[in-house]
MARMAR-96159 format. One record per residue (C-alpha): residue in one letter; x, y, z; chain. Coordinates in steps of 0.02 Angstrom, whole numbers, plus 50000, padded with zeros to 5 digits. Layout:
BEGIN
<A <X Y Z> A>
...
This chain:
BEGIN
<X <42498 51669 55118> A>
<X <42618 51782 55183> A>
<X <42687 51772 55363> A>
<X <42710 51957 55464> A>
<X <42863 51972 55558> A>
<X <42782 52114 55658> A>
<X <42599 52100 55702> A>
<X <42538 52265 55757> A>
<X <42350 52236 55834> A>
<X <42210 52380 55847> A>
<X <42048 52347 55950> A>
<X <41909 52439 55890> A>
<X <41779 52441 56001> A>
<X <41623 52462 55894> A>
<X <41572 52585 55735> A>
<X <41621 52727 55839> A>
<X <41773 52674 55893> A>
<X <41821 52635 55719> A>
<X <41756 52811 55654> A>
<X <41871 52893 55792> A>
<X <41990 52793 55733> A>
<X <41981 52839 55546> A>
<X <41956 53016 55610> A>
<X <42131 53026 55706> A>
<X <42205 52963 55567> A>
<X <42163 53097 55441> A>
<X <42214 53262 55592> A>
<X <42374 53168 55610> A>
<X <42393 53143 55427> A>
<X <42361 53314 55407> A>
<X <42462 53378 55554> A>
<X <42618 53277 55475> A>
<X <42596 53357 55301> A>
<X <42607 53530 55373> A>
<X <42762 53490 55459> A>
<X <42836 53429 55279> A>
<X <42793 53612 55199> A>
<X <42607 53583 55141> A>
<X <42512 53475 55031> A>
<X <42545 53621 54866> A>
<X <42731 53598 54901> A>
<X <42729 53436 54890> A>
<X <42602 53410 54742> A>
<X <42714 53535 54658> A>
<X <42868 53429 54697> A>
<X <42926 53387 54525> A>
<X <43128 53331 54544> A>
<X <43249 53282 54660> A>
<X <43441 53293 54648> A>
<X <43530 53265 54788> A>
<X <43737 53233 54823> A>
<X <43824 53162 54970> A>
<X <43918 53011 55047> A>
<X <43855 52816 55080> A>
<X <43906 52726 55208> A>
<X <43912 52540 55216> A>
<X <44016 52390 55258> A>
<X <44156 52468 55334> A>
<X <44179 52575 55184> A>
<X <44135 52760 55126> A>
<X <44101 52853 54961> A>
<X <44014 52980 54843> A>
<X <43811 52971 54811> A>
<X <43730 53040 54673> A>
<X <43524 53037 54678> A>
<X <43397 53089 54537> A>
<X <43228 53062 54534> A>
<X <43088 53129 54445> A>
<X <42913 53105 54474> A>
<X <42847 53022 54311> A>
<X <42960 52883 54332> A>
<X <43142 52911 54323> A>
<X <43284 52865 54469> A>
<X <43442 52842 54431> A>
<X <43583 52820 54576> A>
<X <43747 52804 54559> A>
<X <43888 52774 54699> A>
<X <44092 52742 54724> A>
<X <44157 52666 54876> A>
<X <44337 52661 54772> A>
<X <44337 52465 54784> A>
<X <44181 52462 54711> A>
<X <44061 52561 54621> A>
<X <43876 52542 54536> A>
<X <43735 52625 54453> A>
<X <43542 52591 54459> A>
<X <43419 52657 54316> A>
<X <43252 52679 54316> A>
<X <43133 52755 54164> A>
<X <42957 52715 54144> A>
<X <43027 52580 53993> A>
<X <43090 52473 54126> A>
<X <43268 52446 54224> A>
<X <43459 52426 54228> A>
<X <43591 52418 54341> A>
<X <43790 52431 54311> A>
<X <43859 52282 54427> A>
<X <44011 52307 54517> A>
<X <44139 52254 54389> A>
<X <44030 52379 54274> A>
<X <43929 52284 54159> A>
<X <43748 52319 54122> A>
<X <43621 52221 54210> A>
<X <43444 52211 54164> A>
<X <43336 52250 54310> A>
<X <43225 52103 54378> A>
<X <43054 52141 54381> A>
<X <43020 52133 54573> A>
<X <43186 52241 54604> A>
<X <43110 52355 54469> A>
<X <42949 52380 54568> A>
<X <43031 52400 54728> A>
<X <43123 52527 54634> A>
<X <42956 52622 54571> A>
<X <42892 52619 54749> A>
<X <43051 52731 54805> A>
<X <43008 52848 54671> A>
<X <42837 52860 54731> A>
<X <42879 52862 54915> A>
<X <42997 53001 54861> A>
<X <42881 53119 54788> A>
<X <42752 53086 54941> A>
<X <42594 52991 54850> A>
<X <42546 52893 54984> A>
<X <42531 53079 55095> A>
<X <42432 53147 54938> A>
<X <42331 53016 54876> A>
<X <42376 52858 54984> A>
<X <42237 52779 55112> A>
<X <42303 52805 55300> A>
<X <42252 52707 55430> A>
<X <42269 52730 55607> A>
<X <42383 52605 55691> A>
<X <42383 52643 55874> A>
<X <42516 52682 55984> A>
<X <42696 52616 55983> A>
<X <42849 52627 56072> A>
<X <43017 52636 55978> A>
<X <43192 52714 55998> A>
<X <43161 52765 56196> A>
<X <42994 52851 56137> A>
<X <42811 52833 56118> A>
<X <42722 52875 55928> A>
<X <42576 52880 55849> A>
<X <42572 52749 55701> A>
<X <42513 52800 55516> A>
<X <42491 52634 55380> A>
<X <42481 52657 55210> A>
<X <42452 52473 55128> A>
<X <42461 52401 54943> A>
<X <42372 52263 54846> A>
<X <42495 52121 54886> A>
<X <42458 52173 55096> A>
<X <42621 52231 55117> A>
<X <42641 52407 55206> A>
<X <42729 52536 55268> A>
<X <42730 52636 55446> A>
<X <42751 52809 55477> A>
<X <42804 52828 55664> A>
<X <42757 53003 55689> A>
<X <42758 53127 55844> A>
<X <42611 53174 55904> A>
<X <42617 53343 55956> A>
<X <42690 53419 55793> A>
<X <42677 53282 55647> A>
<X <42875 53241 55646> A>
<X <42947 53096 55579> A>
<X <43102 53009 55611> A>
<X <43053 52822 55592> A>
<X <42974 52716 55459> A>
<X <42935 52528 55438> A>
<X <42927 52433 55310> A>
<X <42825 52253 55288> A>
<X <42860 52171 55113> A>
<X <42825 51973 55121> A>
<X <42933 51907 55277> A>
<X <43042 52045 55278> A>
<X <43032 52197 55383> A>
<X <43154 52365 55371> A>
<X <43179 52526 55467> A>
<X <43240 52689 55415> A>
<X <43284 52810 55525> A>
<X <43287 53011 55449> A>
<X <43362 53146 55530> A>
<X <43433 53323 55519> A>
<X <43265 53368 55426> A>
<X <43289 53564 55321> A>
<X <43188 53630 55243> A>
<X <43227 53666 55050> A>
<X <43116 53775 54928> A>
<X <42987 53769 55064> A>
<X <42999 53558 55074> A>
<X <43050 53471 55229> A>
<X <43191 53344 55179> A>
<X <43286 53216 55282> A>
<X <43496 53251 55282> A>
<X <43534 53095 55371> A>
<X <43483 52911 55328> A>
<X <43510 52777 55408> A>
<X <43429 52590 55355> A>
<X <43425 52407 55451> A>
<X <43347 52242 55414> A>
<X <43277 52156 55533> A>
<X <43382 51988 55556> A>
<X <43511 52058 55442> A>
<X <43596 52200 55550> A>
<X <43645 52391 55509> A>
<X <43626 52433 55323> A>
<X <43687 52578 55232> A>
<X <43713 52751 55283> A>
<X <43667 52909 55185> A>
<X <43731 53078 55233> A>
<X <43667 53228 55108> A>
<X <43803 53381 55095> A>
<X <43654 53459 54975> A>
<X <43471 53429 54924> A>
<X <43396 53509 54768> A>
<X <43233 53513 54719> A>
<X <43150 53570 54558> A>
<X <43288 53585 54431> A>
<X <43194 53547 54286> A>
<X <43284 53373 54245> A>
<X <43240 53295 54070> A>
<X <43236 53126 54032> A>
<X <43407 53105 53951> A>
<X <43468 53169 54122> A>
<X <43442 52959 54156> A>
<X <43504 52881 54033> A>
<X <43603 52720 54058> A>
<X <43750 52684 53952> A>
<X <43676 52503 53875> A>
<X <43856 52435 53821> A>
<X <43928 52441 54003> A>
<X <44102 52398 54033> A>
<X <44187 52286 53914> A>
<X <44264 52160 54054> A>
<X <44282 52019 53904> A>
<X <44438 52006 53785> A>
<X <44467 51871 53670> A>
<X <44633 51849 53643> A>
<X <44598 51748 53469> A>
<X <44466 51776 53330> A>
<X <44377 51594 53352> A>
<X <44340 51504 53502> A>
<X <44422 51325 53539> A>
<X <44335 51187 53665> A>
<X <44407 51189 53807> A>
<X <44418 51024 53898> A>
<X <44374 51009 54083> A>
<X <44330 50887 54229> A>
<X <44194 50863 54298> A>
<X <44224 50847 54482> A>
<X <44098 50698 54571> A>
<X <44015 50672 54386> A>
<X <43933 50878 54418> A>
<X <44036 51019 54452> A>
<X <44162 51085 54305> A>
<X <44325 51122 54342> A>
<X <44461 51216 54223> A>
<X <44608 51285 54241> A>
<X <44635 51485 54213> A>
<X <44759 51615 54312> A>
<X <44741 51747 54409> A>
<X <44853 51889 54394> A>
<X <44953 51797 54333> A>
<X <44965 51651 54450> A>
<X <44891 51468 54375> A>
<X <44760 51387 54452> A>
<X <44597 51291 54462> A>
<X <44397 51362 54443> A>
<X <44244 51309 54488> A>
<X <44099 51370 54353> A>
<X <43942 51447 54423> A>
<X <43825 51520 54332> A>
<X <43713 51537 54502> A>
<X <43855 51645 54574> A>
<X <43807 51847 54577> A>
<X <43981 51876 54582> A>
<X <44144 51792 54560> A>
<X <44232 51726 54718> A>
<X <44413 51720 54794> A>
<X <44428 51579 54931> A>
<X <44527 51691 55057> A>
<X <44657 51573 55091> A>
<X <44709 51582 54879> A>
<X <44674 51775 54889> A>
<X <44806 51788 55030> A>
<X <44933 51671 54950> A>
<X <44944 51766 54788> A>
<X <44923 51951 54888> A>
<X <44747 52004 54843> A>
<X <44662 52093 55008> A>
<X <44480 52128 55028> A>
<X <44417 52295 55080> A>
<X <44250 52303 55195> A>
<X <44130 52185 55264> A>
<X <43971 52122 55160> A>
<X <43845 51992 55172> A>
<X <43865 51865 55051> A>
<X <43712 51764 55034> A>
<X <43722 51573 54994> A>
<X <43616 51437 54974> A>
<X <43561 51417 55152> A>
<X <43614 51557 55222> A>
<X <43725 51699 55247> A>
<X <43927 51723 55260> A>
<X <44029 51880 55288> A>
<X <44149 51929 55144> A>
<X <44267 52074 55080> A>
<X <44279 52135 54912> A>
<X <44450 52167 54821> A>
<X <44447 52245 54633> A>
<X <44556 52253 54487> A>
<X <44584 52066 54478> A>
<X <44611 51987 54323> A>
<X <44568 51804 54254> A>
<X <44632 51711 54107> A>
<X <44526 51562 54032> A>
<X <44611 51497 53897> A>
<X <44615 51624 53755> A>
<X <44503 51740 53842> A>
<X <44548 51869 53973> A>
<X <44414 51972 54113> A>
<X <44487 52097 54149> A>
<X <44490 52226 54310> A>
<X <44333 52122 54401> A>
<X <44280 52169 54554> A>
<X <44274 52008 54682> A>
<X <44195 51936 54840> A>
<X <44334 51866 54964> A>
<X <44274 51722 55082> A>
<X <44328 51590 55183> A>
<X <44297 51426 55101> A>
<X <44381 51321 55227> A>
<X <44232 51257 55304> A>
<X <44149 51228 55134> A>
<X <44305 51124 55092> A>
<X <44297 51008 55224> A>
<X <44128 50955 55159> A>
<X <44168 50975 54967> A>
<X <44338 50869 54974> A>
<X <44404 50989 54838> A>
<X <44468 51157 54852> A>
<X <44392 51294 54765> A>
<X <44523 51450 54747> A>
<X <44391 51522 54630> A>
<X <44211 51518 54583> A>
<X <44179 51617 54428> A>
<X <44002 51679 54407> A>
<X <43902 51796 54308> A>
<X <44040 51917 54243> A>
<X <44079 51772 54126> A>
<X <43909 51742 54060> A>
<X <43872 51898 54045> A>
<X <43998 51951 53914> A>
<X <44000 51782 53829> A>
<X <43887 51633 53745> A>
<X <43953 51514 53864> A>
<X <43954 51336 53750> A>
<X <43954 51168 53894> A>
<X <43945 51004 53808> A>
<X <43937 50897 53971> A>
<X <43947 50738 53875> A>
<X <44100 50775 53790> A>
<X <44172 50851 53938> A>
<X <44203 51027 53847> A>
<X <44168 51212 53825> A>
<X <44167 51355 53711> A>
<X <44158 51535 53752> A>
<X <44086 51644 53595> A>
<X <44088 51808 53571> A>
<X <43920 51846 53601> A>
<X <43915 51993 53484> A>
<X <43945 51866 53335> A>
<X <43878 51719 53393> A>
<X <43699 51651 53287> A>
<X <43634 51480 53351> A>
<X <43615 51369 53220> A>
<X <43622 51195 53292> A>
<X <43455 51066 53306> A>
<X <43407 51071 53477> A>
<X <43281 51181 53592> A>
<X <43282 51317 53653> A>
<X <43206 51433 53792> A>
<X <43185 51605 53859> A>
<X <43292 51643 54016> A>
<X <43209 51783 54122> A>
<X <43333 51900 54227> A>
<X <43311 51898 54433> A>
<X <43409 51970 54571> A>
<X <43595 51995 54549> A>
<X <43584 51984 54349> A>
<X <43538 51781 54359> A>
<X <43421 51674 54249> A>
<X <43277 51618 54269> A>
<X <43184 51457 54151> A>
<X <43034 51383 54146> A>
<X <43009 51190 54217> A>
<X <42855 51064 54255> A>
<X <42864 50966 54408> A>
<X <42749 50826 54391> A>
<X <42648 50881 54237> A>
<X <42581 51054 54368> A>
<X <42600 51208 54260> A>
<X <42772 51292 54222> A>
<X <42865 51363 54359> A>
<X <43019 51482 54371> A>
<X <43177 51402 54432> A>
<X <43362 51471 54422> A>
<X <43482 51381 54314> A>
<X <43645 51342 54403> A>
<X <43770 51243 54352> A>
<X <43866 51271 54522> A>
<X <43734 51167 54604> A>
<X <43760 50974 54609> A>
<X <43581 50917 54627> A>
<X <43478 50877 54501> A>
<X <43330 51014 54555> A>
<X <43309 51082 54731> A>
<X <43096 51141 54748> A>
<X <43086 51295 54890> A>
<X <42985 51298 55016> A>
<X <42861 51422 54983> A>
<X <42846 51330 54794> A>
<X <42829 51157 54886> A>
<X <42691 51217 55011> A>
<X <42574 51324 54862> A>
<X <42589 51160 54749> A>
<X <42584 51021 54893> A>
<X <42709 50933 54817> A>
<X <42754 50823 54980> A>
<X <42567 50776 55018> A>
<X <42520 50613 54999> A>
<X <42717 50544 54970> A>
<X <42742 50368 55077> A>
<X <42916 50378 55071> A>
<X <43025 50549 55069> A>
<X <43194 50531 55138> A>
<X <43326 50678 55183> A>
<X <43484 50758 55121> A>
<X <43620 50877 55201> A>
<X <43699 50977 55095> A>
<X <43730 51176 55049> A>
<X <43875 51298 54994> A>
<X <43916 51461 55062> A>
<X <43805 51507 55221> A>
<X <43810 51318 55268> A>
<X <43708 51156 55282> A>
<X <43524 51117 55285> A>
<X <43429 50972 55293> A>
<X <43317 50938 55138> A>
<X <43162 50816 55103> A>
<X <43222 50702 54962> A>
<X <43115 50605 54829> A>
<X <43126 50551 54657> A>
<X <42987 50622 54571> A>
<X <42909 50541 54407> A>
<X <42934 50676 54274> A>
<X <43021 50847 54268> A>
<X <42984 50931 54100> A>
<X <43150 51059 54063> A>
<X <43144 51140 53864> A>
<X <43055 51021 53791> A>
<X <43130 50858 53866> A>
<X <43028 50745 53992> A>
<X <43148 50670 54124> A>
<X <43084 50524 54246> A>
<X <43145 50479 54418> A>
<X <43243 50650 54459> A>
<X <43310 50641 54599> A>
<X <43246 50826 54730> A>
<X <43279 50897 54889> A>
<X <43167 50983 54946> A>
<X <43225 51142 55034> A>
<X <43170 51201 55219> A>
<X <43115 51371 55259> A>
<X <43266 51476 55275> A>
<X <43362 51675 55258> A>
<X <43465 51591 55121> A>
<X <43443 51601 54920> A>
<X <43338 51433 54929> A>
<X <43196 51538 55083> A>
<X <43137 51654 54917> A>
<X <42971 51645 54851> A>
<X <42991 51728 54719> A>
<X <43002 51575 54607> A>
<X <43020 51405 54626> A>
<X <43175 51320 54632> A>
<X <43360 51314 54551> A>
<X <43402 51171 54411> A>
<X <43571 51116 54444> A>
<X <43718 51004 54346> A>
<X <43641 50835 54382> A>
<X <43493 50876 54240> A>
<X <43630 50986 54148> A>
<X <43742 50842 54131> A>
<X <43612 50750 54012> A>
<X <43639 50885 53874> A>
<X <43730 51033 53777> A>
<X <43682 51184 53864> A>
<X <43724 51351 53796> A>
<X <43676 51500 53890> A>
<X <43656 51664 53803> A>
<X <43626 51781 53935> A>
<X <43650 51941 53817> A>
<X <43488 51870 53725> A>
<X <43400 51798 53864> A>
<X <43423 51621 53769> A>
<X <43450 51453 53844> A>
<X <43489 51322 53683> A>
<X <43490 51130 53757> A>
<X <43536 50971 53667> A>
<X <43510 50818 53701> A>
<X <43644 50685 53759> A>
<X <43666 50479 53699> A>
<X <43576 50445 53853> A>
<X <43481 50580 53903> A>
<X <43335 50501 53936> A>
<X <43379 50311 53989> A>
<X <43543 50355 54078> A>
<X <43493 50302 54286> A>
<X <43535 50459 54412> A>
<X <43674 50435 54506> A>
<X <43618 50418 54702> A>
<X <43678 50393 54871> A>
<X <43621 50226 54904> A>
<X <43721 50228 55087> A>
<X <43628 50379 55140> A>
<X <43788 50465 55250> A>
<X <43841 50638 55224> A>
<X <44018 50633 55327> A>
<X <44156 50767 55356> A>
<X <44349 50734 55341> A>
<X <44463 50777 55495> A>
<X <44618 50702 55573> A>
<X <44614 50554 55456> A>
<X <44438 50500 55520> A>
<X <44224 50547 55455> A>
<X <44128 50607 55557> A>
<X <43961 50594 55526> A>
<X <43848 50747 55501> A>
<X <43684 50675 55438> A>
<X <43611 50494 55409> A>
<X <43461 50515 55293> A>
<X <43291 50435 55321> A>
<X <43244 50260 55263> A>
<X <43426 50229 55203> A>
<X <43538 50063 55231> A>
<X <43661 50163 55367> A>
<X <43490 50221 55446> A>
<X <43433 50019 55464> A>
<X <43611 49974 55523> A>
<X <43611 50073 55663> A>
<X <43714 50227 55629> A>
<X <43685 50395 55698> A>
<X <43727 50575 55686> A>
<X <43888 50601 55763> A>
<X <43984 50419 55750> A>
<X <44160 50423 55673> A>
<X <44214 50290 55552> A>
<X <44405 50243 55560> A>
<X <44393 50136 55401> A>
<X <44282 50107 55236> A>
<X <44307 49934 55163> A>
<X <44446 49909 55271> A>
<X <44548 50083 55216> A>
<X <44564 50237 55313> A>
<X <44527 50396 55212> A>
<X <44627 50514 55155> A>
<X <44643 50694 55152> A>
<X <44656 50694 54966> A>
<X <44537 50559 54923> A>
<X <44411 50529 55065> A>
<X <44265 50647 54967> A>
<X <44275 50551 54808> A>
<X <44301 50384 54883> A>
<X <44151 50409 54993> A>
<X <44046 50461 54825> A>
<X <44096 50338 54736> A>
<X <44059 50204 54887> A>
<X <43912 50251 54920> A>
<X <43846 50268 54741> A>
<X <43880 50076 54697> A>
<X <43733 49985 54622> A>
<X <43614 49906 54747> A>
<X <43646 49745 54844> A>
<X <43812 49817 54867> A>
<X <43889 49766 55028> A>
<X <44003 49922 55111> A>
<X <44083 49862 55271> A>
<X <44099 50007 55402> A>
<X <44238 50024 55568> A>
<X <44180 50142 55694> A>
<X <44298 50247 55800> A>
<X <44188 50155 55949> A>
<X <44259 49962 55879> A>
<X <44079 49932 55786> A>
<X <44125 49803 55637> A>
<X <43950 49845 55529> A>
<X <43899 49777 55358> A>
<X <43770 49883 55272> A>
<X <43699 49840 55090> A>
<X <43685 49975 54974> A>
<X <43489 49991 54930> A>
<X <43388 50117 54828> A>
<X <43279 50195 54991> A>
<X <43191 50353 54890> A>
């Protein structure tokens, strides 16, 4: 069930109050399609081309729009450190991504997509049902309130004046999320009323983009060819020798791979993620080696939201392969580090997997990058279809529990094993009934959240059945983990297991099976502290329910001076504390406090 942000209540007071209702609806409906130029104008509306400027983020560029009303849009924009391109045809969807390769539309972008077109060419005027809303206040002014709803009981508002059917607001209602645009200098073209000014904003989420028109055109007999999308995209990929070698990496706390590459030029370290919409620059790296960002974005993480810049023209070597002028997201990592105990001057992302069969053999502690253009699977194992979602990521099926396959995101950036979302966990019940769930802290860019944790008895991923996988269990939240539009994200700790190679240009996901895929125990926190390092001490962020620190008395906010007698380290103190508190059960770990507590807690399996 979906939860309104804005609740707008009418009383009707009987049959007749609802027929006056219905009744004021249809004059104001009316009154407001005169002031647009006419219902025959705008049935006869056929195409739109209009040219201008966008603003957004602190930066400013050219906008091209075409749209045509059997089901064509195609947009295309350059705000010089980065540029895109969105296409639309009745046969589906594609967008060009920011370092310019093709991206296949998702399917609930694409129908957000086909509701602009039909927004744009007026159908819910023409054809749409209207209710009367009542009366509302908004921008120093009072308004009479058109709805026009849709199947899934989302809706948009028309604000519109009373007196002569003007509009200048409209409100949007799509699941939680609720959007205003604001239209102004109105002209009126070929006997049409069009908005010249543009201005969007999500609510929670702040100003969005800006669109200023320099000219609208209407009726200018576009074709279909007029949107077609180049398929081949950019070429950001070059192998600098015919036949691809394994790579050897490490694999940072038993889950994350590391490997070294260089960036313009300069050698260092990355962090793979195949979750990540776009590759990153920890801002402290990017100012070392001279790289500036441009603009302020939103960069959404796992739990939440972080402001970034973008630079472009950056260029990354991994071993014999070279990307070439990317376009990159600049953020600040620092506070990321302190709980990671590794720095990360890069996170590479989708640009990679997009332009290559990307080849991890986790139990050999390799990779391969094909060429994707000759690369034929030929190996023994299983394989699955990968469906695209938002930003150009994947999306495979799993069972949780024997219940019926669900969509989750494969990441390899993510450490857990599985993380279930909310709106997933609620619809299936999957905490109900569970005598023991314990928490986790934990997240990436946008910060930390506190999770339900359990081990759940089978997790069915391409044809394997896994037992005991360890799952958080995320909390509502703005971040990538508070979507509903599938279920959860499948990270390294089930990737580990197996041979994964992800074809993204087939929408294939091949997986092999390990030595010990299936008897190998998960590696847990049997301590049940999540700390963070500073000034040669831990302080401690969360102690998770049922655990041995939990039964010995340790809270939220105690420092440690010493594990096992020795102070940590800047260099060592996140891998230390892993590896401490992930000793078998019936370890004993002995614990100073800052406060002169001496404590003794035995490592026990509490979830």
């Amino acid at each position: 069930m979906k939860r309104r942000t804005v609740i707008l209540t009418t009383i009707l007071l009987g049959a007749a109050a609802a027929g006056c209702a219905a009744d004021r609806g249809v004059e104001l409906l009316d009154k407001h399609i005169a002031w647009r130029g006419g219902r025959s104008n705008l049935q006869n509306l056929r195409d739109i081309t209009a040219r201008g400027k966008l603003l957004v983020a602190g930066l400013e560029g050219p906008l091209t729009l075409m749209e045509q009303r059997d089901g064509y849009r195609k947009v295309e924009y350059d705000l010089g450190v980065a540029s895109a391109a969105e296409f639309v045809t009745p046969d589906g969807g594609w967008e060009l991504n920011m370092s310019g390769q093709l991206d296949a539309m998702d399917h609930l972008k694409l129908a957000g997509q086909r509701r602009l077109i039909d927004s744009a060419f007026e159908r819910h005027l023409l054809g749409g049902e209207v209710v009367h809303a009542g009366i509302e206040e908004h921008g120093g002014r009072k308004w009479e309130v058109l709805r026009f709803g849709d199947d899934d009981g989302d809706y948009t508002d028309l604000l519109i004046d009373p007196h002569d059917g003007a509009l200048t607001w409209a409100r949007t209602v799509a699941g939680e999320q609720v959007s205003w645009e604001q239209m102004e200098d109105w002209r009126v073209v070929d006997g049409v009323r069009m908005p010249f000014s543009n201005k969007s904003e999500t609510e929670g989420a702040g100003a969005g983009p800006t669109v200023v028109w320099d000219e609208v055109r209407l009726n200018q007999n576009l074709t279909p060819g007029d949107f077609a999308a180049d398929k081949a995209g950019r070429k950001v990929v070059q192998f600098k020798a015919a036949a691809a070698d394994w790579i050897p990496f490490t694999l940072y706390e038993d889950r994350y791979i590391y490997m070294p590459c260089a960036v313009g030029g300069v050698e260092t370290e990355l962090l793979l993620d195949s979750g990540a919409g776009i590759t990153v620059l920890d801002k402290a790296f990017a100012d070392q080696i001279g790289i500036k960002g441009q603009g302020e974005i939103t960069a959404r993480g796992t739990s939440g939201t972080q402001s970034a810049s973008l630079a472009s023209g950056v260029n990354i070597t991994v071993g014999e392969l070279e990307l070439t002028n990317l376009t990159v997201a600049i953020i600040d990592l620092s506070d990321l580090l302190k709980r990671f105990g590794r720095s990360m001057p890069v996170i590479l992302g989708k640009e990679l997997f997009n332009s290559t069969v990307v080849d991890i053999d986790y139990p050999q502690r390799r990779i391969r990058l094909h060429d994707a253009a000759t690369f034929a699977y030929e190996e023994t194992g299983h394989s699955l279809e990968m469906h695209p979602t938002h930003d150009g990521m994947r999306l495979v099926e799993l069972s949780v529990e024997g219940r019926p396959p669900a969509l989750f995101q494969v990441d390899t950036g993510s450490g857990a094993c599985v993380d279930i979302f909310d709106a997933y966990t609620r619809e299936q019940g999957l905490l109900s009934g569970r005598s023991r769930v314990s928490t986790a802290y934990g997240g990436g860019v946008g910060g930390l959240v506190e999770s339900k944790l359990v081990a759940l008895d089978s997790l069915d991923f391409a044809g394997y059945s896994i037992k005991g996988v360890p799952a958080r269990f995320a909390p509502p939240g703005d971040g990538g983990f508070g979507t509903a539009e599938y279920a959860g994200n499948l990270g390294a700790g089930v990737f580990t297991r197996f041979r994964v190679i992800f074809d993204f240009t087939r929408n294939r996901l091949h997986v092999e099976p390990g030595p010990d895929w299936d008897s190998a125990p998960f590696s847990k926190n049997r301590l049940g502290l999540a700390t963070h390092y500073e000034d040669g001490k831990l302080t401690i962020l969360h102690v998770a329910k049922f655990s041995p620190a939990e039964r010995a008395g340790v809270k939220a906010g105690d420092v440690i001076d010493a594990v096992n007698g020795e102070s940590p380290s800047e260099e060592t103190w996140s891998p230390d504390m892993k590896k401490t508190g992930r000793a078998a059960a019936g370890t004993p770990v002995r614990l100073r406090m800052a406060d002169g507590r001496e404590l003794r807690v035995v490592l026990a399996d509490y979830y």
